[in-house]
N, C-alpha and C positions, 0 to 999 in steps of 0.2 A: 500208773501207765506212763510210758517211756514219752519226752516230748520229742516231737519232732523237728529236727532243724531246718530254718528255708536258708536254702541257697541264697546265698551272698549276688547281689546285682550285678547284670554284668555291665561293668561300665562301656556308658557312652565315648563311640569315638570321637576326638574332634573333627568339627566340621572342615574341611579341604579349605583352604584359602584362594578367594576367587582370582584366574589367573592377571597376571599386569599385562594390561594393554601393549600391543607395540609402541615403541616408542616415537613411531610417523603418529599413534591417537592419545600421546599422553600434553595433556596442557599444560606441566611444567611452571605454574604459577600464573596463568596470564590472563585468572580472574581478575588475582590483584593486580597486573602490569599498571604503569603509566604511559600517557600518549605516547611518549618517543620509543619505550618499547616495543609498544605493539606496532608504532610503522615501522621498527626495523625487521620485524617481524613479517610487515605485508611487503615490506619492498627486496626483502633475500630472497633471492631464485632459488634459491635451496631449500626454505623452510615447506615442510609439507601442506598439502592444502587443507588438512583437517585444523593447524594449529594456524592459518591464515585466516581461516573459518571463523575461528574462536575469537581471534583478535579484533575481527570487523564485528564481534556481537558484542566484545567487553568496550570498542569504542564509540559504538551506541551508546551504550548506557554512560558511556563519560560526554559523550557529545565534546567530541574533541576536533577542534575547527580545525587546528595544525594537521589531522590528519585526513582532511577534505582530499588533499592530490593523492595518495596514494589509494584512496577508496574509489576514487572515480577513476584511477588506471585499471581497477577491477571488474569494472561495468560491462567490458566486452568478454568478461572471461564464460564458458559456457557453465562451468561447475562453479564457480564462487562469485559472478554476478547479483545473485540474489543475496548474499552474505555483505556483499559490498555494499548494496541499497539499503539492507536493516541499517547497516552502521549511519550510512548519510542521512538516513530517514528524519531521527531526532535532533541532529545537531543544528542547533538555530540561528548560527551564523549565515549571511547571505550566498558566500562561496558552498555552500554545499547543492542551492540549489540551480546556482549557474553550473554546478558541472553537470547536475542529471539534465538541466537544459541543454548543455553541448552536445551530452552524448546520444538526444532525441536524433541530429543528424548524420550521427555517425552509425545506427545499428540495425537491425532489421528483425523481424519474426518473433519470437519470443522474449528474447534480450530487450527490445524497445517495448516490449507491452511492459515489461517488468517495472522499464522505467518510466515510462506514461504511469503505472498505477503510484509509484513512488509517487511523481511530481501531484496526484491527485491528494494521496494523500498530506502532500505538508500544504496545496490548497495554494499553489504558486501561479497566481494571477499573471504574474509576469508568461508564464508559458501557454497562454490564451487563446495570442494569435495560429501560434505554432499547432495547438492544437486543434486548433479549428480547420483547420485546413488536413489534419490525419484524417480529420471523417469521413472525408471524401475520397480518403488513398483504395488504392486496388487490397491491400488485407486488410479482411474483414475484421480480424482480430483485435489488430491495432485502429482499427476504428474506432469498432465497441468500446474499447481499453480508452479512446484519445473521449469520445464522449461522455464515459464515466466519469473520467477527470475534468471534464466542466462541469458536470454536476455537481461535482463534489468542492469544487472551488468557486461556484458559487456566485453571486453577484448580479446586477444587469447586462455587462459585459458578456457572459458567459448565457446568461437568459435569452439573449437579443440571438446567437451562434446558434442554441441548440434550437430556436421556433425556427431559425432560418434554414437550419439543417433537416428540420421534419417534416419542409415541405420540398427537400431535394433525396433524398435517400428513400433505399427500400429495404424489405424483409428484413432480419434479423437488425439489422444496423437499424432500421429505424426506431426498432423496436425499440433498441438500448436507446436512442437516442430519446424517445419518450421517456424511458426509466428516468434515466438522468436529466431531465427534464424537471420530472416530477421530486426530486433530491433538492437540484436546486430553489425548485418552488418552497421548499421550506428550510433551505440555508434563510432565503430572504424575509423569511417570518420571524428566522430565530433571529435576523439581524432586525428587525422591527421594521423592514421594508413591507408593508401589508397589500398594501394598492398593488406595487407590483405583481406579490405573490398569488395574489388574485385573479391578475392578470393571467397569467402565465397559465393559471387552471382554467381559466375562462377559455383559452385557447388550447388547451387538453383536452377541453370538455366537445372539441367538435366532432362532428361523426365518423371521419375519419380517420382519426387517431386512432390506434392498437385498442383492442377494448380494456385490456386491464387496468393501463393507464390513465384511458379516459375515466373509467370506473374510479380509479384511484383520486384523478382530478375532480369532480365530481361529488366524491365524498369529503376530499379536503374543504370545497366551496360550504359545503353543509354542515361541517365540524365550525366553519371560521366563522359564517352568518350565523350560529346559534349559538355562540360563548359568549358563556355571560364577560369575558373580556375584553369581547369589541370594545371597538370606539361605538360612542352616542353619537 
């Protein structure tokens, strides 16, 4: 009996080579760049804002202090303000956090929440005052935003601001201002301030306070009285 022949496969075609970005979204090396690159980078009027973008994220990760001035010239900008703050975020030089402090008086709406959460997050005690006195501003935003970042920075400073603020503020604001209340209460744990931290719940725990918070104060007090950790 005759064998029969299979057909030969038809070959696969290559896959299309995916297309090259314009060259306003091509990074052009400036994973690797060095600081002075990349400010020449954020300080050219010409460079596009995707590759300014890039430059304020690869000088985060170098935390590169020399490039403090050009990253805080970018704090007002509406589209790469946020790209500015990643980059100043990490760098732990002191000039990065005097500029997110300058630019607290210079901006308004979302631009200064952005920069209120930045200064919470690097926990800049120095911006204390300034921020205490946001909670009381007419947006509400930036309130929430300016009391967050005492909680989150911490301290009796910032402990003494936000009891003082929960018994001047209402609705939503107050609310944060409990949150953050209750943040700071265990910044001061983790820093071995106890007494304080206790304090602080103890005045959580009044009937007035929001009830989550209170709840949350509440439960902290009964986590801390029953570890076996205490002090004797």
């Amino acid at each position: 009996m005759p064998q029969t022949t299979q057909p030969a496969p038809t070959p696969q075609a290559a896959k299309p080579k995916p297309p090259e970005p314009p060259p306003e979204f091509q990074e052009d090396g400036i994973s690797s760049m060095d600081a002075s690159a990349l400010i020449r980078i954020l300080t050219d009027a010409g460079s596009p804002e995707f590759r300014k973008a890039k430059a304020c994220q690869r000088i985060g990760e170098l935390g590169a202090k020399e490039a403090v001035p050009a990253l805080a010239a970018l704090l007002g900008d509406e589209r790469l303000s946020v790209y500015a703050r990643y980059g100043l975020e990490p760098i732990a030089d002191p000039s990065a956090g005097d500029a997110l402090r300058a630019a607290m008086s210079k901006l308004k709406g979302n631009l200064l929440v952005g920069v209120v959460n930045s200064i919470g997050k690097r926990r800049d005690a120095k911006a204390g005052p300034a921020l205490a006195r946001m909670v009381y501003g007419a947006d509400a935003d930036v309130a929430r935003a300016a009391a967050a970042a005492l909680g989150s920075i911490g301290g009796t400073s910032s402990m003494k601001e936000l009891l003082a603020a929960l018994g001047k503020t209402t609705g939503m604001t107050r609310m944060a201002v409990a949150d953050a209340a209750l943040v700071c209460a265990e910044r001061l744990l983790a820093e071995g301030q106890r007494d304080q931290a206790l304090s602080l719940y103890a005045s959580l725990s009044a009937p007035d306070v929001p009830k989550p918070a209170r709840l949350a104060a509440m439960s902290g007090i009964v986590r801390e009285e029953t570890s076996l950790g205490r002090p004797r």
